[in-house]
C-alpha positions in Angstrom: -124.3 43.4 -25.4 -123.2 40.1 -26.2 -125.5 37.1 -25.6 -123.5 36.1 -22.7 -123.6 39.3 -20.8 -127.7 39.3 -21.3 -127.8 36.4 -19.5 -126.1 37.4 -16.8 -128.0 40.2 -15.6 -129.6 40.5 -12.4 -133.3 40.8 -12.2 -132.7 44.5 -10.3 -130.5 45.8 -13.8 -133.7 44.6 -15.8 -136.2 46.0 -14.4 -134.1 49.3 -14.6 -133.8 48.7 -18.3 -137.8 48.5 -18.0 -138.1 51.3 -16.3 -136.3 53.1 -19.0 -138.6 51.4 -21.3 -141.9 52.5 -20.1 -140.8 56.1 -19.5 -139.7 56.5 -23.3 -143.0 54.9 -24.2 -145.2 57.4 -22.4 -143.0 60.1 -24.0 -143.4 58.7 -27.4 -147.2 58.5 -26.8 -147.3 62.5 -26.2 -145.8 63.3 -28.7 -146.3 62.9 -32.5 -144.4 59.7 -33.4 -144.1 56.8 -36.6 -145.9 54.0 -35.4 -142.3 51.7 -36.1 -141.3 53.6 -33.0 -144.2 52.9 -31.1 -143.8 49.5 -32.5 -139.9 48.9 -31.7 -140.5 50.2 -28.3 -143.4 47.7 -27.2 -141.1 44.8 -28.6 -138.7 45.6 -26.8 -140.6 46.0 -23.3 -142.0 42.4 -24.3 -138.3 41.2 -24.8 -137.3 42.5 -20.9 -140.1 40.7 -19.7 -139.3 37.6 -20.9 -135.7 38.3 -19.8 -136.6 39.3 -16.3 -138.9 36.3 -15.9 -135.7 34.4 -16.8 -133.5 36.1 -14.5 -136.0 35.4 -11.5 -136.1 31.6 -12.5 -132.3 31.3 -12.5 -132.3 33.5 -9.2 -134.7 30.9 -7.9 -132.8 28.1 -8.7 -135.3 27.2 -11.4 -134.1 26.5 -14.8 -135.2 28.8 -17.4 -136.8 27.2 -20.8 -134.9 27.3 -23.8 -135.9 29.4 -26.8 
């Protein structure tokens, strides 16, 4: 995705992305897996976070803090 398009998703796409997230996290816990995975996953859970809190801001009408 390009930066562009990231910012432009809706709070509702994000959270599905999370969903997503989570789910293939408690797969990778039952099962025997590198910890990069692990690892790789959890950033990537933190980085939707941050984005949906910036979606909700912008849907808000708040203005999101830059990076």
């Amino acid at each position: 995705m390009a930066t562009e398009e990231l910012h432009e998703l809706r709070p509702a796409r994000i959270r599905e992305i999370l969903d997503d997230l989570v789910h293939q996290r408690q797969r990778l816990r039952n099962s025997p897996v590198e910890a990069a995975l692990l690892e790789a996953n959890r950033r990537s859970i933190v980085y939707w976070q941050t984005e949906l809190s910036r979606a909700l801001l912008v849907e808000r009408g708040h203005s999101p803090t830059v990076r």
